[in-house]
PAGUTOR-764796 format. One record per residue: residue in three letters; x, y, z of N, C-alpha, C in turn; residue number from 1. Coordinates in Angstrom, 3 decimals. Layout:
BEGIN
<atom 'ala', <X, Y, Z>, <X, Y, Z>, <X, Y, Z>, NUM>
...
END
This chain:
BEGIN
<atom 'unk', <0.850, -1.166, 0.000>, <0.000, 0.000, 0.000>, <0.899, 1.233, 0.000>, 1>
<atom 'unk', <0.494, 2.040, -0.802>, <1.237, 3.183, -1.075>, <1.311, 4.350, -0.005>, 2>
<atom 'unk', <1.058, 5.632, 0.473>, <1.281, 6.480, 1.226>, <-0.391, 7.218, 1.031>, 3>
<atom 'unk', <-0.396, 7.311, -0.228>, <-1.731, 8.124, -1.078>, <-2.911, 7.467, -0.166>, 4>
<atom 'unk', <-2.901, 5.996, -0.650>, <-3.795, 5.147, -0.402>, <-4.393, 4.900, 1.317>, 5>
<atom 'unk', <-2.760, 4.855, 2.092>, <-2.890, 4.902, 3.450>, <-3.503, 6.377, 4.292>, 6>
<atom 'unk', <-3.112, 7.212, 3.522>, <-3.496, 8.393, 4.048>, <-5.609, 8.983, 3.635>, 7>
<atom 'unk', <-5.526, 8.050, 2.545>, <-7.022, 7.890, 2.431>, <-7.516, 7.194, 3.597>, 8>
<atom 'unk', <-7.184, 6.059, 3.507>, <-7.638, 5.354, 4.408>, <-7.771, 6.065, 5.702>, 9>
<atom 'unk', <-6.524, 6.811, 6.229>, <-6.575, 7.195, 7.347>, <-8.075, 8.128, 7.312>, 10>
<atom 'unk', <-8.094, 9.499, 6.635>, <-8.958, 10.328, 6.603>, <-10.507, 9.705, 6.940>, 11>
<atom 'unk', <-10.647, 8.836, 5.859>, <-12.238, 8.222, 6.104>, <-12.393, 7.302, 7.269>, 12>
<atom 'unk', <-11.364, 6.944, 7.895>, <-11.386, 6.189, 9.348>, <-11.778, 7.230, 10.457>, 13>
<atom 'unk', <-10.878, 8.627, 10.784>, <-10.734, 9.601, 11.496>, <-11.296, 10.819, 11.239>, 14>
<atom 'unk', <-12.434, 10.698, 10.669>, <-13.317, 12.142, 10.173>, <-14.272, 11.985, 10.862>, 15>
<atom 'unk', <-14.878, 13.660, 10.426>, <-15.941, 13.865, 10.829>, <-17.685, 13.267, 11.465>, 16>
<atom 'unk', <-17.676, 11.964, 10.130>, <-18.806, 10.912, 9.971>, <-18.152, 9.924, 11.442>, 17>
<atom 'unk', <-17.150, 9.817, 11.493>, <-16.985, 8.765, 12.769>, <-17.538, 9.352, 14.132>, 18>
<atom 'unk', <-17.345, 10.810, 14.284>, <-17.380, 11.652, 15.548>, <-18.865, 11.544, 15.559>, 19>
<atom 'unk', <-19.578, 12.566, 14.311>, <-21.126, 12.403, 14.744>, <-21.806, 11.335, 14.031>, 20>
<atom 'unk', <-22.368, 10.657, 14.560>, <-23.024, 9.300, 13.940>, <-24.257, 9.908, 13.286>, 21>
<atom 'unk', <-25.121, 8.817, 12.484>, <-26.359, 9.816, 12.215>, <-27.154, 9.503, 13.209>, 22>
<atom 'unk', <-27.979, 10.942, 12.355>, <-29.173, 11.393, 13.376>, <-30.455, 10.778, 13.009>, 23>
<atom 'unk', <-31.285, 10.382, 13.947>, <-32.565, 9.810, 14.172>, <-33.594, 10.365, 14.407>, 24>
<atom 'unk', <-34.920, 10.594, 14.480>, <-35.679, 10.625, 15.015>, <-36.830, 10.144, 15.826>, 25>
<atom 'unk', <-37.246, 10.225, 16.973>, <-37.895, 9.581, 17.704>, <-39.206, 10.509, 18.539>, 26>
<atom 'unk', <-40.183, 10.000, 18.416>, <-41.452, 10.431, 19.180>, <-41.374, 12.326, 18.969>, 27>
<atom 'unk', <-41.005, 12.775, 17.529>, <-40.671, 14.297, 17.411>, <-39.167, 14.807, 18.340>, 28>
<atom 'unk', <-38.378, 13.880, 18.523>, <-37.084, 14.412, 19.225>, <-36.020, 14.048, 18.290>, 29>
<atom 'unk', <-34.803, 14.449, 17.913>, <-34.080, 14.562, 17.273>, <-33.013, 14.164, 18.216>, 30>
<atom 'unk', <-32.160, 12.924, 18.082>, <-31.373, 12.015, 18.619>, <-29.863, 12.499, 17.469>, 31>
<atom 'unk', <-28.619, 12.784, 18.169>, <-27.705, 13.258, 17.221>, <-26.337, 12.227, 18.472>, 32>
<atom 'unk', <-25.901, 11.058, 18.038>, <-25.148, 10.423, 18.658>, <-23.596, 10.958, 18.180>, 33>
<atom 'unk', <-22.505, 11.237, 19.340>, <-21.349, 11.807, 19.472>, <-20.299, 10.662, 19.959>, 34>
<atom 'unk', <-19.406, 10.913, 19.262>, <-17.959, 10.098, 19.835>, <-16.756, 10.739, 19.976>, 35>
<atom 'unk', <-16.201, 10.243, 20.699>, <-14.535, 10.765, 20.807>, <-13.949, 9.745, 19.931>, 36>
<atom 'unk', <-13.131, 10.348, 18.874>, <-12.208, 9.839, 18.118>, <-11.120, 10.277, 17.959>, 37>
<atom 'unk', <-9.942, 9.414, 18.198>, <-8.444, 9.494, 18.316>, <-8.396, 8.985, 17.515>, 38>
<atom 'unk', <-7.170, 9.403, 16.951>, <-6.421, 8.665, 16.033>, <-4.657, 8.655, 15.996>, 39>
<atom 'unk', <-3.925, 8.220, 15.534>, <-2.632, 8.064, 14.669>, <-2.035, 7.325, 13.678>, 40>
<atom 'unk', <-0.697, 7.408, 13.427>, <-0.020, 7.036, 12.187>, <1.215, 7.092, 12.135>, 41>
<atom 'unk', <1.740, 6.517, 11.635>, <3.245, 6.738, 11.050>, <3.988, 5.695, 9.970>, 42>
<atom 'unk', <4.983, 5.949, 9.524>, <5.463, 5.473, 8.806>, <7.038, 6.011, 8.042>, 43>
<atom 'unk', <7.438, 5.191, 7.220>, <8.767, 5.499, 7.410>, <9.409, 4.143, 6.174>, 44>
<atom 'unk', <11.029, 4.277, 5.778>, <11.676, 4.177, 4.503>, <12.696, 3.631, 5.555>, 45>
<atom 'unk', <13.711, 2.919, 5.026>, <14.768, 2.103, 5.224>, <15.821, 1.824, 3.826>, 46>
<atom 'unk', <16.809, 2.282, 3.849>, <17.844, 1.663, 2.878>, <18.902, 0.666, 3.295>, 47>
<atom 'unk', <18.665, -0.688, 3.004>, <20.326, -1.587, 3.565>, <20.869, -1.894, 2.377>, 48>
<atom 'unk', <22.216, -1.797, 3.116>, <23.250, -1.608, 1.666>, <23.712, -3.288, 1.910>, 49>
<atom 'unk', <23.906, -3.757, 0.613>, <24.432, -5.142, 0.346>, <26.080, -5.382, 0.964>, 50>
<atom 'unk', <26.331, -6.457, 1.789>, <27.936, -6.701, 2.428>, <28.716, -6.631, 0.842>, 51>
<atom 'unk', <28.543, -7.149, -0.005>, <29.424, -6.898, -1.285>, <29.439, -5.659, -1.640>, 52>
<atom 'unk', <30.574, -4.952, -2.043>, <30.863, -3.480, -2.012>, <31.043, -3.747, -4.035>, 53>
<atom 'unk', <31.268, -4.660, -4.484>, <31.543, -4.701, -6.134>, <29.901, -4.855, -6.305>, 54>
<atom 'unk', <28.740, -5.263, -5.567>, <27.549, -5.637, -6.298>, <26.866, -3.926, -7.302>, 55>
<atom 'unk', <26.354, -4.188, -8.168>, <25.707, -2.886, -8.562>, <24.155, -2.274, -8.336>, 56>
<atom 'unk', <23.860, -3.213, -7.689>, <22.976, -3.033, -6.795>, <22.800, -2.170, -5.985>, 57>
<atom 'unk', <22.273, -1.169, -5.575>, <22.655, 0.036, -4.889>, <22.024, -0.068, -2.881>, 58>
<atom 'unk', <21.314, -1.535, -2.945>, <20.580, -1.498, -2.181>, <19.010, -1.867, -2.198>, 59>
<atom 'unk', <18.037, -2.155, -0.791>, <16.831, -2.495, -1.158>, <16.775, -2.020, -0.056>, 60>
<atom 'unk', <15.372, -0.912, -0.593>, <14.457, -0.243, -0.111>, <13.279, -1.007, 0.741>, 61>
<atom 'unk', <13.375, -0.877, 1.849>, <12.429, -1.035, 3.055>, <11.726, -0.502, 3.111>, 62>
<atom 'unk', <9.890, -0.597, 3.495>, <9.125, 0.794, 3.817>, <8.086, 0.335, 4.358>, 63>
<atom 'unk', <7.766, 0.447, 5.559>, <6.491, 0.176, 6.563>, <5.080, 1.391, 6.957>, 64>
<atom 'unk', <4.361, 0.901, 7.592>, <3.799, 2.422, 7.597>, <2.144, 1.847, 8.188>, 65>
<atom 'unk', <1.450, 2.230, 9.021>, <0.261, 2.074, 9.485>, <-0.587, 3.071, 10.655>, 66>
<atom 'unk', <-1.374, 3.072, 10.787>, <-2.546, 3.551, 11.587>, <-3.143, 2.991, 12.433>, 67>
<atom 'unk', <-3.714, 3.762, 13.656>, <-4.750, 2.929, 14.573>, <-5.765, 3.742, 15.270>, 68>
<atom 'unk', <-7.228, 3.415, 15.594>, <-7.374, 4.467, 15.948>, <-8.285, 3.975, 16.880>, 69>
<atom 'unk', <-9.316, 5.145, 18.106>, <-10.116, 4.487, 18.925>, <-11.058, 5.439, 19.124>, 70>
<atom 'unk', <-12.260, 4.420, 19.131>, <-13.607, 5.197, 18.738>, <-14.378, 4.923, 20.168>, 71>
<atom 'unk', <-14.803, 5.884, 21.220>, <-15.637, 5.669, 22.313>, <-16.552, 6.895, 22.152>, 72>
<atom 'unk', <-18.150, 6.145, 22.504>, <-18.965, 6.654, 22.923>, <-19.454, 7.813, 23.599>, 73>
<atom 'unk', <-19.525, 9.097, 23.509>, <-19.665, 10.661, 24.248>, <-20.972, 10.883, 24.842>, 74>
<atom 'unk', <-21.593, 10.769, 23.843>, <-23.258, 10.876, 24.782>, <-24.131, 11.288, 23.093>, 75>
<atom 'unk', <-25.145, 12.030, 23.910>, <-25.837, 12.369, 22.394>, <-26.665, 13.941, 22.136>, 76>
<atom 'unk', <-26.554, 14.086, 21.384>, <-27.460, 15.863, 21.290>, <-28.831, 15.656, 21.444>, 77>
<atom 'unk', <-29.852, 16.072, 22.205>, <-31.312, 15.161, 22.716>, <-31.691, 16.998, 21.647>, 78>
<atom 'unk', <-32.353, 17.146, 20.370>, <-33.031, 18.606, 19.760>, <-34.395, 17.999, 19.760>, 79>
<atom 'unk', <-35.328, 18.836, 20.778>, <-36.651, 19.116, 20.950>, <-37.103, 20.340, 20.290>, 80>
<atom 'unk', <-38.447, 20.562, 19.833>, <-38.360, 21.815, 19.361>, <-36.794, 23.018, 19.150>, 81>
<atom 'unk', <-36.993, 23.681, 19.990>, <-36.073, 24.730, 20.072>, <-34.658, 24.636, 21.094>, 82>
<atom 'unk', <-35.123, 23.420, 22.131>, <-34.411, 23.322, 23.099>, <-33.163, 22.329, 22.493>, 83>
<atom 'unk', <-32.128, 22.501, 23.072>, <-31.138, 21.368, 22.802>, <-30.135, 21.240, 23.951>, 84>
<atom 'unk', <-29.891, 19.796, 24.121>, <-29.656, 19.621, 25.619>, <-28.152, 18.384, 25.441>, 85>
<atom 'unk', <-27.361, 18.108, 26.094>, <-26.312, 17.103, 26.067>, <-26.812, 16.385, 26.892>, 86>
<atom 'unk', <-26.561, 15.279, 26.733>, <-26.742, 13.593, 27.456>, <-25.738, 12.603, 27.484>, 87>
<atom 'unk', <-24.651, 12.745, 28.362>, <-23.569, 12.275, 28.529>, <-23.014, 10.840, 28.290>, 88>
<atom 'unk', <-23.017, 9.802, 27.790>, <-23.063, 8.399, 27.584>, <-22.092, 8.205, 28.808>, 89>
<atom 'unk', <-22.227, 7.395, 29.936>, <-21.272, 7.364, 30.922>, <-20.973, 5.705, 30.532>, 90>
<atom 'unk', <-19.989, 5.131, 30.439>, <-19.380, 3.923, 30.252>, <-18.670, 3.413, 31.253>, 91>
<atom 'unk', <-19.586, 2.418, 32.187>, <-18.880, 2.009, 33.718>, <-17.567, 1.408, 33.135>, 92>
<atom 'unk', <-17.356, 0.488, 32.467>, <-15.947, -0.159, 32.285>, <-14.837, 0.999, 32.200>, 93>
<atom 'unk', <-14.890, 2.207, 31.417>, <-14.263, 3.362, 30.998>, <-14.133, 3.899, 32.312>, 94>
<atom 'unk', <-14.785, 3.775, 33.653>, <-14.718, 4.154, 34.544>, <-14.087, 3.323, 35.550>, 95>
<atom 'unk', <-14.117, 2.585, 35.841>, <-13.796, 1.670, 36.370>, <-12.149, 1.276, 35.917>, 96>
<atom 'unk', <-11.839, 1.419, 34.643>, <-10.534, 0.817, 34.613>, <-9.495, 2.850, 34.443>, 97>
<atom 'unk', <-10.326, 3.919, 34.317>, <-9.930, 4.958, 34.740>, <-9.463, 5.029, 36.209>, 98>
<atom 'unk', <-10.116, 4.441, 36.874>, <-9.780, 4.581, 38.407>, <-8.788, 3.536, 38.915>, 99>
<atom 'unk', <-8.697, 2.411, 38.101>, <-7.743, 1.611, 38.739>, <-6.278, 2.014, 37.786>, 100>
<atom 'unk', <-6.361, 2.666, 36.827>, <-4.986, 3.626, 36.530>, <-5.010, 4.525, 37.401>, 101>
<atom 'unk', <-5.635, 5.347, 37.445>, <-5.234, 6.181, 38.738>, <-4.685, 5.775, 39.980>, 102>
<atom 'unk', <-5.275, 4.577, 40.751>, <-4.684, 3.750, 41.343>, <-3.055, 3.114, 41.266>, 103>
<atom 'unk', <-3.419, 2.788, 40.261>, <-1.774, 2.214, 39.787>, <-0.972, 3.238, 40.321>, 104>
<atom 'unk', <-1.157, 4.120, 39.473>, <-0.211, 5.320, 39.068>, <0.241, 5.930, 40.869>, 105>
<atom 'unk', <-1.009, 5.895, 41.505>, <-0.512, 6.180, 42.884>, <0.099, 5.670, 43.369>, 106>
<atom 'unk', <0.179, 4.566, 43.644>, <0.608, 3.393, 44.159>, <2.178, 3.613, 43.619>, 107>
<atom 'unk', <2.332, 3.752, 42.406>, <3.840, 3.650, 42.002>, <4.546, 4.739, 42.687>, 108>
<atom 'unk', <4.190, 5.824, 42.548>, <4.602, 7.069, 42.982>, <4.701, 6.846, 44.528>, 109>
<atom 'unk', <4.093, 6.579, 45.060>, <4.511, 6.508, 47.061>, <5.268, 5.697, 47.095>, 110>
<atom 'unk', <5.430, 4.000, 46.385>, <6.546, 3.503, 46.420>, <7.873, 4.058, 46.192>, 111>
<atom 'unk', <7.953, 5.072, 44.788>, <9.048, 5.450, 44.493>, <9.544, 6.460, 45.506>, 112>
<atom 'unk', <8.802, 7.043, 45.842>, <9.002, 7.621, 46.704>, <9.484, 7.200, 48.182>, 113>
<atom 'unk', <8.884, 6.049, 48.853>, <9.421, 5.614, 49.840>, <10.915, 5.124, 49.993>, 114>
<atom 'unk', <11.067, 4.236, 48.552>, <12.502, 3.871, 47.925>, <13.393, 5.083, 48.374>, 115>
<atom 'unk', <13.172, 6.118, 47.771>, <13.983, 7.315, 47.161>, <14.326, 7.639, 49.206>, 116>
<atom 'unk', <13.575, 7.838, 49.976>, <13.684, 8.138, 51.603>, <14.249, 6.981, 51.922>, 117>
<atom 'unk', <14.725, 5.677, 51.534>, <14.957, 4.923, 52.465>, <14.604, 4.076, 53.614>, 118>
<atom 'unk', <13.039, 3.905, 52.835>, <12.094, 3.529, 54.203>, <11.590, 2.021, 53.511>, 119>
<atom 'unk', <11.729, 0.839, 53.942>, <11.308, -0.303, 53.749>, <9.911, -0.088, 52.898>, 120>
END
């Protein structure tokens, strides 16, 4: 896959259509579903030169290159008549493993810290 091709790819993965999903309607309310979308990429070229220094070969070109991205749930735009209101999508797992990084992360830090004082 070429660079052109990957960078397509990337765009229609990480746009706009991923963030707002479509919109619905229900009982006269207008349902507009939202996501958080991250994304990245990279990629990159390599030249290794052949151990024979007489070959005329100049070398072979290496070249890797990919994307990844992550799509979670935000909540949704609730449009009633005139009114328009946010509705937060709360995701216990997203919560739950938020707090036990936080955890971690504490935990490391008072250790390092105890280390660093000299205290068992």
């Amino acid at each position: 896959m070429d660079a052109g091709n990957l960078l397509e790819k990337l765009s229609d993965n990480l746009s706009v259509r991923r963030a707002f999903g479509a919109a619905y309607e229900r009982d006269g309310t207008l349902i507009i579903p939202v996501a958080l979308v991250v994304g990245g990429g990279g990629g990159g070229t390599a030249r290794t030169e052949h151990a024979d220094p007489a070959s005329q070969d100049p070398g072979r070109g290496d070249a890797g290159g990919g994307f990844g991205g992550l799509i979670l749930p935000s909540g949704v735009y609730v449009v009633k008549g005139d009114q328009v209101r946010w509705v937060p999508a709360v995701d216990a797992t997203i919560v739950v493993l938020a707090s036990l990084s936080l955890a971690r992360l504490l935990a490391g830090v008072w250790t390092r810290r105890q280390k660093r004082h000299g205290r068992p």
